[in-house]
Biopython code that builds the backbone (N, CA, C, O; Angstrom):
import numpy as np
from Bio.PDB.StructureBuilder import StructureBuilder

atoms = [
    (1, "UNK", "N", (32.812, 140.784, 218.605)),
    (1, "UNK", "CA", (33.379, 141.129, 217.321)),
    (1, "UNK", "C", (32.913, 142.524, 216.861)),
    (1, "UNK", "O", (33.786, 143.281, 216.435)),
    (2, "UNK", "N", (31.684, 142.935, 216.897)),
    (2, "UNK", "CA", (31.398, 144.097, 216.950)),
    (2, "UNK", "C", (31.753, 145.225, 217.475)),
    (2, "UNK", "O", (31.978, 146.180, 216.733)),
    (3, "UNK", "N", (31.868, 145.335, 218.807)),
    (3, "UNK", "CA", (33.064, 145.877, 219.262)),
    (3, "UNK", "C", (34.355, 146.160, 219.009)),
    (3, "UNK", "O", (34.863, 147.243, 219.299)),
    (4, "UNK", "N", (35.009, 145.142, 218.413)),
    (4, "UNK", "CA", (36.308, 145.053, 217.472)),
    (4, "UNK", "C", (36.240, 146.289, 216.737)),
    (4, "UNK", "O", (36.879, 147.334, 216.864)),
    (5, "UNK", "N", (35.181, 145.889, 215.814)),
    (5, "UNK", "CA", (34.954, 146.806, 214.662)),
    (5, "UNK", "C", (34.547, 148.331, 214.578)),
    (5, "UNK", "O", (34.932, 149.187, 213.781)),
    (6, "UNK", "N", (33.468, 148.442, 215.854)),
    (6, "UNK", "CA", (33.570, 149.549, 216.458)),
    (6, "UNK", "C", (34.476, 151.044, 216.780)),
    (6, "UNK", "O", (34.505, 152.216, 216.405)),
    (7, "UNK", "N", (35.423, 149.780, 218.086)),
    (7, "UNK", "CA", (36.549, 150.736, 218.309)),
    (7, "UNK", "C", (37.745, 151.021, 216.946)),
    (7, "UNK", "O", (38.435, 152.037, 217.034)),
    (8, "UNK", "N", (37.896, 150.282, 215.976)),
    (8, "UNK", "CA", (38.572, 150.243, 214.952)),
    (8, "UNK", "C", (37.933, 151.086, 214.004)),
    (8, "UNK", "O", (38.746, 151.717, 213.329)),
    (9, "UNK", "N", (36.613, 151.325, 213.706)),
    (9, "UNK", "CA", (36.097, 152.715, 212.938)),
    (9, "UNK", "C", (36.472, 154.033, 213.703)),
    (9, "UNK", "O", (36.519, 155.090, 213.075)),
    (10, "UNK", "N", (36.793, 153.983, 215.309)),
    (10, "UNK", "CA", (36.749, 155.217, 215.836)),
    (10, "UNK", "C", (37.702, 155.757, 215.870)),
    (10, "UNK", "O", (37.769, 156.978, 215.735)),
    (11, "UNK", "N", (38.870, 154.876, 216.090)),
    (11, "UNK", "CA", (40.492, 155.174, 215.945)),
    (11, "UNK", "C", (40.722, 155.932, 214.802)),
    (11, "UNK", "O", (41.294, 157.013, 214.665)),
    (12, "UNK", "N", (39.872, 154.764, 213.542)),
    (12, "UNK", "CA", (40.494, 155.324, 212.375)),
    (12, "UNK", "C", (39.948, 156.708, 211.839)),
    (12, "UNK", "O", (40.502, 157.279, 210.900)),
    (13, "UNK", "N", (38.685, 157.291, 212.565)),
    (13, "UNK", "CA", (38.284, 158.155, 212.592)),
    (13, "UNK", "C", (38.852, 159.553, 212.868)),
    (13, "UNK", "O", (39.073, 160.599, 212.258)),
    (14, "UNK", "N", (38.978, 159.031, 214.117)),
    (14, "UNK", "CA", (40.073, 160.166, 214.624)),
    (14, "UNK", "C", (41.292, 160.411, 214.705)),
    (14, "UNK", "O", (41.755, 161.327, 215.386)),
    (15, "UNK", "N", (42.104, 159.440, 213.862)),
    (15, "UNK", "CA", (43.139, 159.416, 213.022)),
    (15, "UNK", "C", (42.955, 160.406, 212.056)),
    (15, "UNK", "O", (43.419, 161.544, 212.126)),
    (16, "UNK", "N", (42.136, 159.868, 210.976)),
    (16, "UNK", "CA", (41.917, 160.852, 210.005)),
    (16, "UNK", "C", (41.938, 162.300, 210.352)),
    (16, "UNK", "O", (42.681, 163.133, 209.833)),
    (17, "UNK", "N", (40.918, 162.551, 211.419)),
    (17, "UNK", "CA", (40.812, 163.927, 212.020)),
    (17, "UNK", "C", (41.906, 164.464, 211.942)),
    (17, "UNK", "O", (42.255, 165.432, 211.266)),
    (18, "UNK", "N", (42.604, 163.681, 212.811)),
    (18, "UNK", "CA", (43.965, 164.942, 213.304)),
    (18, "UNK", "C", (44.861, 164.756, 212.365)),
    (18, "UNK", "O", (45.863, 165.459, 212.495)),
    (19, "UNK", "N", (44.839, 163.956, 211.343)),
    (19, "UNK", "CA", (45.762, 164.062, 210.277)),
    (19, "UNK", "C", (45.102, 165.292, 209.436)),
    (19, "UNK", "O", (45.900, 165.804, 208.650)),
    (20, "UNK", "N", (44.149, 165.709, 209.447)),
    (20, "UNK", "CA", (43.357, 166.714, 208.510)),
    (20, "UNK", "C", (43.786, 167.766, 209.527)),
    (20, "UNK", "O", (44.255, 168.672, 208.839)),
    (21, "UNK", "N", (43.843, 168.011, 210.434)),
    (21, "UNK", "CA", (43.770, 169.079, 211.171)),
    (21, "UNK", "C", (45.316, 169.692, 211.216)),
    (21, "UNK", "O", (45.750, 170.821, 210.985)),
    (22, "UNK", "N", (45.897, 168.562, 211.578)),
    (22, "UNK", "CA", (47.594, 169.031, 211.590)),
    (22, "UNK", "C", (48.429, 169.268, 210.246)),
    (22, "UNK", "O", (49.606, 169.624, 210.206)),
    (23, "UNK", "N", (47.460, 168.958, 208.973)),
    (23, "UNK", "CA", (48.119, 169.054, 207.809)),
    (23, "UNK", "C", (47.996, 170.488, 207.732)),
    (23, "UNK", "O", (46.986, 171.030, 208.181)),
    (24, "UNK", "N", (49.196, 171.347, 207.055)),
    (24, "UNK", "CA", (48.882, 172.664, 206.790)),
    (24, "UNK", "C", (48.252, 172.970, 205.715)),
    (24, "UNK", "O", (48.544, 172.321, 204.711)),
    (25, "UNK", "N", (47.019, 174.233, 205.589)),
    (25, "UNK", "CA", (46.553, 174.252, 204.073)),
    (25, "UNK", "C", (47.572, 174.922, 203.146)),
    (25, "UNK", "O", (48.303, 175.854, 203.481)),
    (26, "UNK", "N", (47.535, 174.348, 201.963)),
    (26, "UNK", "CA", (48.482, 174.526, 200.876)),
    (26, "UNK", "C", (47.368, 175.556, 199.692)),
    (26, "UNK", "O", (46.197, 175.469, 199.324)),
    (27, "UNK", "N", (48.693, 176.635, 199.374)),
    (27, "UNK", "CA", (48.165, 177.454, 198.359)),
    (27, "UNK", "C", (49.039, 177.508, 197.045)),
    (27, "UNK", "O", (50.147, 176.992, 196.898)),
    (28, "UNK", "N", (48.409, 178.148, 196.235)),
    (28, "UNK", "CA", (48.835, 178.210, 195.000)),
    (28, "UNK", "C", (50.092, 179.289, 195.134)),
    (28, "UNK", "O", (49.959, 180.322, 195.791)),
    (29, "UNK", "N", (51.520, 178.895, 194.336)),
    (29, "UNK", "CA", (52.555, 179.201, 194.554)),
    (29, "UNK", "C", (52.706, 180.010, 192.790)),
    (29, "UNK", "O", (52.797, 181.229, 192.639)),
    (30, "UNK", "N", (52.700, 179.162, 191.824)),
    (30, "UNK", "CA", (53.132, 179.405, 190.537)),
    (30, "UNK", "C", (52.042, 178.023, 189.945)),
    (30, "UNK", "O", (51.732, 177.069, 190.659)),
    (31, "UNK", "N", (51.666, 178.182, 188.737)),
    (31, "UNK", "CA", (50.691, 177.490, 187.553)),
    (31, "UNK", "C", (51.683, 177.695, 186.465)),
    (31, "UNK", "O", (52.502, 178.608, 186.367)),
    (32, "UNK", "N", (51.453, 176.595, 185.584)),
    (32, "UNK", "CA", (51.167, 176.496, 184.006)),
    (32, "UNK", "C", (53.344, 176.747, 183.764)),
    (32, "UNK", "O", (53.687, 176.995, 182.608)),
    (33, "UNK", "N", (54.167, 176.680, 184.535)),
    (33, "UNK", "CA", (55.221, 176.286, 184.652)),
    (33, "UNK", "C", (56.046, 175.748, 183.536)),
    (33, "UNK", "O", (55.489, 174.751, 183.077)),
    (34, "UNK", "N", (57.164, 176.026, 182.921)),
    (34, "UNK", "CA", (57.419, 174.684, 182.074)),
    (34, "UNK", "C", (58.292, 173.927, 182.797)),
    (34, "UNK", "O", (58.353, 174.316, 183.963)),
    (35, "UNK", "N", (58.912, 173.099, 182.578)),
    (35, "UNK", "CA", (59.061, 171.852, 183.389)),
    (35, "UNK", "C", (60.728, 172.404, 183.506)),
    (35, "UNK", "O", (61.304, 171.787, 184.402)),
    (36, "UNK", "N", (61.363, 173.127, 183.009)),
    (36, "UNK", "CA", (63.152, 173.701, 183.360)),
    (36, "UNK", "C", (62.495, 174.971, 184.445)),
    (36, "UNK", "O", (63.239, 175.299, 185.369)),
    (37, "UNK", "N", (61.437, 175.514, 184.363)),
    (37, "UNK", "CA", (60.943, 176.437, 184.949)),
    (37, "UNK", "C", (60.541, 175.858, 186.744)),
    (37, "UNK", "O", (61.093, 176.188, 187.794)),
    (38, "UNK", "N", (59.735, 175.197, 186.579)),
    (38, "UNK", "CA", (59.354, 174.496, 187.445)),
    (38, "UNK", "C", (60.714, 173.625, 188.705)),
    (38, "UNK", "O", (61.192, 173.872, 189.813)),
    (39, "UNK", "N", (60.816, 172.774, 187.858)),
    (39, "UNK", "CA", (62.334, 172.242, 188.324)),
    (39, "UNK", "C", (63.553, 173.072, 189.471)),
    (39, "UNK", "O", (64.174, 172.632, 190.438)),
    (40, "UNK", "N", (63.508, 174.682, 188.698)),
    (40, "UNK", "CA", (64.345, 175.284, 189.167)),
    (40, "UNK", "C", (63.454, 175.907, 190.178)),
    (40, "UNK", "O", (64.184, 175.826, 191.165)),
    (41, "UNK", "N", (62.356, 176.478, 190.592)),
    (41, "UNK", "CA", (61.644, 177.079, 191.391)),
    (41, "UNK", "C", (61.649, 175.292, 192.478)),
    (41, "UNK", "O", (62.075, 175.612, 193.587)),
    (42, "UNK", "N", (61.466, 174.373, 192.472)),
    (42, "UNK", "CA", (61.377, 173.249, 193.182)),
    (42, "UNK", "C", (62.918, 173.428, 194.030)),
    (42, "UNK", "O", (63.041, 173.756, 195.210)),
    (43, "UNK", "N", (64.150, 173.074, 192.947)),
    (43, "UNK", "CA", (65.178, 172.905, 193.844)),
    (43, "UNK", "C", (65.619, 174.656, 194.913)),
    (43, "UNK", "O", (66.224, 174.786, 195.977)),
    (44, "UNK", "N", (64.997, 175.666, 194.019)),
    (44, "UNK", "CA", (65.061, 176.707, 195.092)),
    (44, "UNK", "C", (64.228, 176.721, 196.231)),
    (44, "UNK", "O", (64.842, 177.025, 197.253)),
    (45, "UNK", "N", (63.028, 176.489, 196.383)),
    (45, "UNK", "CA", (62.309, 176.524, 197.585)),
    (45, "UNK", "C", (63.076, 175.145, 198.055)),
    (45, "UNK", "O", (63.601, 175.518, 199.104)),
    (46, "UNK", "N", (63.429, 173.814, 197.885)),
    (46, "UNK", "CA", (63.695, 172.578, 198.980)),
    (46, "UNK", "C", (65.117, 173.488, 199.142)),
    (46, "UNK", "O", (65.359, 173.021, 200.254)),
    (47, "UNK", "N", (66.282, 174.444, 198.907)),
    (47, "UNK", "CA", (67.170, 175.264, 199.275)),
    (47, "UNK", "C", (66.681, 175.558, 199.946)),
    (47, "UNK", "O", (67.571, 175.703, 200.784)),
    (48, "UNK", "N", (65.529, 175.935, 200.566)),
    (48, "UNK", "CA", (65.261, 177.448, 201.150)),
    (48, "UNK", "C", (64.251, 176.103, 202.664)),
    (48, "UNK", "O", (63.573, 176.426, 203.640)),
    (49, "UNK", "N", (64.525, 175.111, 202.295)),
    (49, "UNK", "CA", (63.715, 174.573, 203.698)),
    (49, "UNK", "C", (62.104, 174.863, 203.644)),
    (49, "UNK", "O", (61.402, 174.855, 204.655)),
    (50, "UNK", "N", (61.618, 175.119, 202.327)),
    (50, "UNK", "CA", (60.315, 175.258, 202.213)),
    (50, "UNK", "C", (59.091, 173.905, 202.040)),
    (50, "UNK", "O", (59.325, 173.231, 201.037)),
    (51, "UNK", "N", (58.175, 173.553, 202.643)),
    (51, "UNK", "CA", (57.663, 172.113, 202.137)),
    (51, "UNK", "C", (56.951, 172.839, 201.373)),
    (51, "UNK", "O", (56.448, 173.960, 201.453)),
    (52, "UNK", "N", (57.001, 171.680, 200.307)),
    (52, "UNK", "CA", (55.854, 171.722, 199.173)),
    (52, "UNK", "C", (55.233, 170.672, 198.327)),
    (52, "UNK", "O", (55.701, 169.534, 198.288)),
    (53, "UNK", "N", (54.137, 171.052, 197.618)),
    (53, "UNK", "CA", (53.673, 169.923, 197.194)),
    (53, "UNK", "C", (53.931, 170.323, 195.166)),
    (53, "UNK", "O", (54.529, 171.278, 194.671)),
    (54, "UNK", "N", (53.391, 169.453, 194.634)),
    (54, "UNK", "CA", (53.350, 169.272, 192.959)),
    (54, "UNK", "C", (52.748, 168.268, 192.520)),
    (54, "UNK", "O", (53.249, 167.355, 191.864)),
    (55, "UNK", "N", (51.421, 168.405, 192.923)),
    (55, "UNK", "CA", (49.817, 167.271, 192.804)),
    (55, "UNK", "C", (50.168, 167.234, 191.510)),
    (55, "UNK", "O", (50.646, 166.170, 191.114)),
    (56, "UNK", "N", (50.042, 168.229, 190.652)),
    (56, "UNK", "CA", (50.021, 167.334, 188.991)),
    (56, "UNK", "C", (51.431, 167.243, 187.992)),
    (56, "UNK", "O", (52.246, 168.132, 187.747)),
    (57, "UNK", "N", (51.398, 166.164, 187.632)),
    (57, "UNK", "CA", (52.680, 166.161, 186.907)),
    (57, "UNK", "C", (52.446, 166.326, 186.191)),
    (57, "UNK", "O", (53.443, 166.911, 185.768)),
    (58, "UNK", "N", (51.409, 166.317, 185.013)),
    (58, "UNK", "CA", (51.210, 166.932, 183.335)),
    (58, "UNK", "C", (50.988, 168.834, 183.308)),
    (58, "UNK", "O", (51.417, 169.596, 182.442)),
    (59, "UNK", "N", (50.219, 169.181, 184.504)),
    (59, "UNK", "CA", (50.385, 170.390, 184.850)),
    (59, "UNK", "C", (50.934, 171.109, 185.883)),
    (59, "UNK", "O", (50.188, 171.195, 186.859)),
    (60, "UNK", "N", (52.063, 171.687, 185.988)),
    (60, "UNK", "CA", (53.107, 171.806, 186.773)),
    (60, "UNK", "C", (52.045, 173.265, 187.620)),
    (60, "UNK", "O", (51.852, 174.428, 187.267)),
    (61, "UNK", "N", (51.512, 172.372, 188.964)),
    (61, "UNK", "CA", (51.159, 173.618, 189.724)),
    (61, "UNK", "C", (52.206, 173.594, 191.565)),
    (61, "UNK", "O", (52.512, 172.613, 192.243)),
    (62, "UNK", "N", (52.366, 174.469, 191.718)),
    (62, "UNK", "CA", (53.584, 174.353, 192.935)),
    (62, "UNK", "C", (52.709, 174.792, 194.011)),
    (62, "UNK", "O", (52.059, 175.823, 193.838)),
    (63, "UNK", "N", (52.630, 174.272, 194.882)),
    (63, "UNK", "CA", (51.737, 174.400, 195.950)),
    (63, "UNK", "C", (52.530, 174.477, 197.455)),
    (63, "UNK", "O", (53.354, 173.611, 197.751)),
    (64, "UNK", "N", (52.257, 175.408, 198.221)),
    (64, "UNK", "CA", (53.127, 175.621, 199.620)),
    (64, "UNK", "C", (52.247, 176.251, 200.358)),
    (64, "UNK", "O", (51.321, 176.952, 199.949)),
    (65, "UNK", "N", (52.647, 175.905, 201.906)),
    (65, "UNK", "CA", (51.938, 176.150, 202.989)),
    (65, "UNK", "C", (51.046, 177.626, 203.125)),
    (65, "UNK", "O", (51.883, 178.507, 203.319)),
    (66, "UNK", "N", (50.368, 177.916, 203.110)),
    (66, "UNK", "CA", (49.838, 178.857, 202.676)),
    (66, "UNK", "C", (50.361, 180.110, 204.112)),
    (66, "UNK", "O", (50.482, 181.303, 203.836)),
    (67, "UNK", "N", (50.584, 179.649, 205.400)),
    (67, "UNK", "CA", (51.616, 180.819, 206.459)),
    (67, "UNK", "C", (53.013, 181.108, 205.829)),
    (67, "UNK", "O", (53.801, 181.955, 206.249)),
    (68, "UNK", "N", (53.242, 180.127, 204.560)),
    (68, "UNK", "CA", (54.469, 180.586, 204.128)),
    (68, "UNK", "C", (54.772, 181.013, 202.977)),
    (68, "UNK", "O", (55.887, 181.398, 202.627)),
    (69, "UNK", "N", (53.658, 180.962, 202.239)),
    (69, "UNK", "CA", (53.521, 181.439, 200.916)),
    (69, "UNK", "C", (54.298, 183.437, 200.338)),
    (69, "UNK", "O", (54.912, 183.912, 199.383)),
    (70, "UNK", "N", (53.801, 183.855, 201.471)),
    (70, "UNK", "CA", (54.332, 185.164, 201.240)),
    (70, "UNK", "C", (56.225, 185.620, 201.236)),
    (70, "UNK", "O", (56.907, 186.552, 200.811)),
    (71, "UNK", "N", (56.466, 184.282, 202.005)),
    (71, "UNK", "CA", (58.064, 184.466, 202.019)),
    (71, "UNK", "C", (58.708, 183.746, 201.252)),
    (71, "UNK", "O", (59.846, 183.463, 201.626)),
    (72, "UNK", "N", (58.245, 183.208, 199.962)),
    (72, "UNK", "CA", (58.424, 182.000, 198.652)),
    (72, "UNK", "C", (59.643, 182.779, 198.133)),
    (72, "UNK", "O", (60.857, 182.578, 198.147)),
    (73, "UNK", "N", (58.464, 184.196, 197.455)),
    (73, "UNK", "CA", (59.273, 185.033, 196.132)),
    (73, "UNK", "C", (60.260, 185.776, 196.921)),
    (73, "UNK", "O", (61.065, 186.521, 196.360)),
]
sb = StructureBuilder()
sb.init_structure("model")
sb.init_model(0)
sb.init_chain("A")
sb.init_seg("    ")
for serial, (resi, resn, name, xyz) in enumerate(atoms, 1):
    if name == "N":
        sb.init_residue(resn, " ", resi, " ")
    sb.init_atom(name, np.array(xyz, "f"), 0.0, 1.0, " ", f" {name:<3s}", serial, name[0])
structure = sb.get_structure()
């Protein structure tokens, strides 16, 4: 049973890893946004085939791959 548990910490280990590794780092795009502001910068970059993120919803920060950040604006 130990073993079980073992190989099942290591998987999930190195799962994690390469999920950390293959994620791209994300940079700051635009802050402090208003939400018609925001909205429209969102549906223009998913136009444009850009991934991105928007961690906070009370504070509208736009976050994108940081190799692609320079070709946003």
């Amino acid at each position: 049973m130990a073993m079980v548990a073992v190989t099942a910490a290591l998987i999930s280990f190195f799962a994690f890893v390469i999920m950390r590794v293959t994620t791209p780092q994300m940079t700051t795009l635009f802050t402090d946004l208003s939400l018609e502001d925001s909205n429209a910068v969102i549906k223009d970059l998913e136009r444009q085939s850009h991934s991105l993120r928007n961690p906070q919803r009370r504070r509208p920060i736009i976050l994108v791959p940081k190799d692609r950040s320079r070709g946003c604006a």
